[in-house]
C-alpha positions in Angstrom: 12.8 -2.5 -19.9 12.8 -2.4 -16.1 10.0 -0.7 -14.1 11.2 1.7 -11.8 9.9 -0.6 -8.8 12.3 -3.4 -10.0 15.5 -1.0 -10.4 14.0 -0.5 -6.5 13.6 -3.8 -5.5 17.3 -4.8 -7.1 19.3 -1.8 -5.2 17.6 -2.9 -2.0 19.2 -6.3 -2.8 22.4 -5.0 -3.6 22.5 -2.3 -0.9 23.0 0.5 -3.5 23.1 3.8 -1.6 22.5 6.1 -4.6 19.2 4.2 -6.2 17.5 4.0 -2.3 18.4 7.5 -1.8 16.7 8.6 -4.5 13.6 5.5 -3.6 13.5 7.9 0.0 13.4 11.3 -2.3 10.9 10.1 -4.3 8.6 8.8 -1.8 9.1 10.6 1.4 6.9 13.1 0.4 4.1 10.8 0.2 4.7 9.3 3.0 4.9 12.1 5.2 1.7 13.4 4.0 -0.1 9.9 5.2 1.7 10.9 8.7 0.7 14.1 8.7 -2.8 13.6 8.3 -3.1 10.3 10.6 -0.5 11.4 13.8 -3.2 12.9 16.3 -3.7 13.8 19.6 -0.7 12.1 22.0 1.7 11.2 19.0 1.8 14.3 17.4 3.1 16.1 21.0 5.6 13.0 21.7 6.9 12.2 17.6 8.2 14.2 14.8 6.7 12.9 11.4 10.1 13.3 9.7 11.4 10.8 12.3 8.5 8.5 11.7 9.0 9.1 8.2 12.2 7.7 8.4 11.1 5.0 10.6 8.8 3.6 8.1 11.5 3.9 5.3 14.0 1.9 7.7 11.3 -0.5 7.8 10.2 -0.5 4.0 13.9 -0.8 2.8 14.5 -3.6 5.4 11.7 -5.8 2.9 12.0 -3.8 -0.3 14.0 -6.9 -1.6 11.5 -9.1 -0.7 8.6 -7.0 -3.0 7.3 -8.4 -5.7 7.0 -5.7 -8.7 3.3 -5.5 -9.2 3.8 -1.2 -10.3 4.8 1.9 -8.7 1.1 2.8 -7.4 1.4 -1.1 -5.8 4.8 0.1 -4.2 2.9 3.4 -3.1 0.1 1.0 -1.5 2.4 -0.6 0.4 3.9 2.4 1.6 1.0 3.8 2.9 0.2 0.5 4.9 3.5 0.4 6.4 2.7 4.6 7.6 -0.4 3.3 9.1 0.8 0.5 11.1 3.8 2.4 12.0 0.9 5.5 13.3 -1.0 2.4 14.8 1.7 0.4 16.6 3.5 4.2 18.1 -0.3 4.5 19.5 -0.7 1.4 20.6 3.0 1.7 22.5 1.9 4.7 24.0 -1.6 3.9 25.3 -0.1 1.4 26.6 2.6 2.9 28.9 -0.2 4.1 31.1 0.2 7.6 30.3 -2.6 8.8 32.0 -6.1 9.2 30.8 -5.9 12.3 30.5 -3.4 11.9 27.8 -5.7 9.7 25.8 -8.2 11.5 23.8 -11.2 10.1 21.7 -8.6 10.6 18.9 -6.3 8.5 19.9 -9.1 5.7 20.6 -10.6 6.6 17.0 -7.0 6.3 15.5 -6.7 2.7 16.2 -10.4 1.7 15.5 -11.7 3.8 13.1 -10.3 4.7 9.3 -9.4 8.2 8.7 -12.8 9.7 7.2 -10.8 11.4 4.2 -8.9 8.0 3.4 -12.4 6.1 3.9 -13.9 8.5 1.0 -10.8 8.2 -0.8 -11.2 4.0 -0.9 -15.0 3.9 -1.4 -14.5 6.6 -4.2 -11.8 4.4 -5.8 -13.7 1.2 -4.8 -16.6 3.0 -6.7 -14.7 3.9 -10.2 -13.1 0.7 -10.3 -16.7 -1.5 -10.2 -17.7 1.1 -12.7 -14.6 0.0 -14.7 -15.1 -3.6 -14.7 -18.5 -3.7 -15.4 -17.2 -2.4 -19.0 -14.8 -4.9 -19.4 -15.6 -8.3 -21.3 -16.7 -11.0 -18.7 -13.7 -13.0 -19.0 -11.8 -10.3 -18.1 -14.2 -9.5 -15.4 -13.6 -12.9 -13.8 -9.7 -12.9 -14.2 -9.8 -9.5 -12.0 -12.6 -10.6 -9.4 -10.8 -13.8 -8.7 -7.9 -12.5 -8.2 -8.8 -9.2 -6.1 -11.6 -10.8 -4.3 -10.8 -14.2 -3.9 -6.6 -13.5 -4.0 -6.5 -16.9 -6.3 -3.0 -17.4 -7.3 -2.4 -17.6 -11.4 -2.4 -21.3 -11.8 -6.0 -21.8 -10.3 -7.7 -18.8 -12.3 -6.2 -20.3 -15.6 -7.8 -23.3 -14.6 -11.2 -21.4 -14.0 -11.1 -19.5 -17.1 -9.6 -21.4 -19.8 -6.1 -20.2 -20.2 -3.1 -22.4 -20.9 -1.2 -21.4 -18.1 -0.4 -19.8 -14.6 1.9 -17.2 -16.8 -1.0 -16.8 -19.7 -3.4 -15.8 -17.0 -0.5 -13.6 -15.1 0.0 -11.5 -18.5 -4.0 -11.3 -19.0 -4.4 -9.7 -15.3 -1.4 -7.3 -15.8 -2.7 -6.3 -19.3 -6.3 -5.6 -18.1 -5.1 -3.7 -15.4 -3.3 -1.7 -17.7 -6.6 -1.1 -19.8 -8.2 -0.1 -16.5 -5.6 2.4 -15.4 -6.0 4.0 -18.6 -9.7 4.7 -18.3 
């Protein structure tokens, strides 16, 4: 059975209207929460987040063929990367254009350098319950995820490193520990 990402990915390939509508009314809400929360200062008096909003999904459907299906809360990572470069680059346009300092407050600055606090919490706190997580899991398992999180080894090599048979043996081992670690 198809994930939900790959019925995604395959009606951004076949330009099908009705599935991408519903990709867009399924994740715009999401999305315009990350805008929400990140426009400050000079882009929230020059942009409207449900423009940006649609910005991003312009951009997002414009390389949702192109996505590999790694599970909807991969697809919602990706998402949220493409809100915060779309935030960063309509900052960067506009700090740019010699707006006048006055227009440019710390927040602006802070926008492009600095991670949102709450987001920053939100990653160490998930960064934080997903070491706990692997330090339960047995250590071959441990070293399929740690290679390929931390080092971003593709299949092949990490079968090599661990004894597997194959680039798609050590593909199905990653997916299925993942699974076991969503679970907990």
């Amino acid at each position: 059975m198809d994930s939900i990402v790959h019925r995604y990915i395959q009606a951004a390939a076949a330009h099908d209207q009705l599935v991408l509508d519903e990709f867009y009314r399924r994740y715009v809400p999401f999305v315009t929460g990350i805008l929400r929360r990140r426009c400050r200062g000079v882009l929230r008096r020059r942009y409207d987040t449900a423009d940006l909003a649609q910005s991003v999904f312009a951009d997002a459907l414009r390389d949702l063929s192109r996505l590999e299906d790694r599970g909807e809360q991969a697809l919602r990572n990706w998402l949220a990367i493409k809100a915060e470069n779309k935030v960063r680059s309509k900052l960067r346009k506009q700090l740019s254009a010699g707006r006048g300092p006055r227009e440019r407050t710390w927040q602006d600055v802070q926008l492009l350098t600095f991670p949102d606090p709450l987001a920053e919490l939100e990653r160490r706190e998930n960064v934080d319950a997903a070491q706990r997580a692997l330090e339960t899991l047995p250590r071959e398992s441990a070293e399929i995820v740690r290679l390929r999180l931390q080092h971003g080894l593709p299949f092949g090599t990490i079968a090599k490193e661990v004894g597997l048979p194959s680039a798609e043996a050590a593909r199905k081992k990653y997916g299925r520990i993942l699974l076991r670690l969503r679970r907990r």
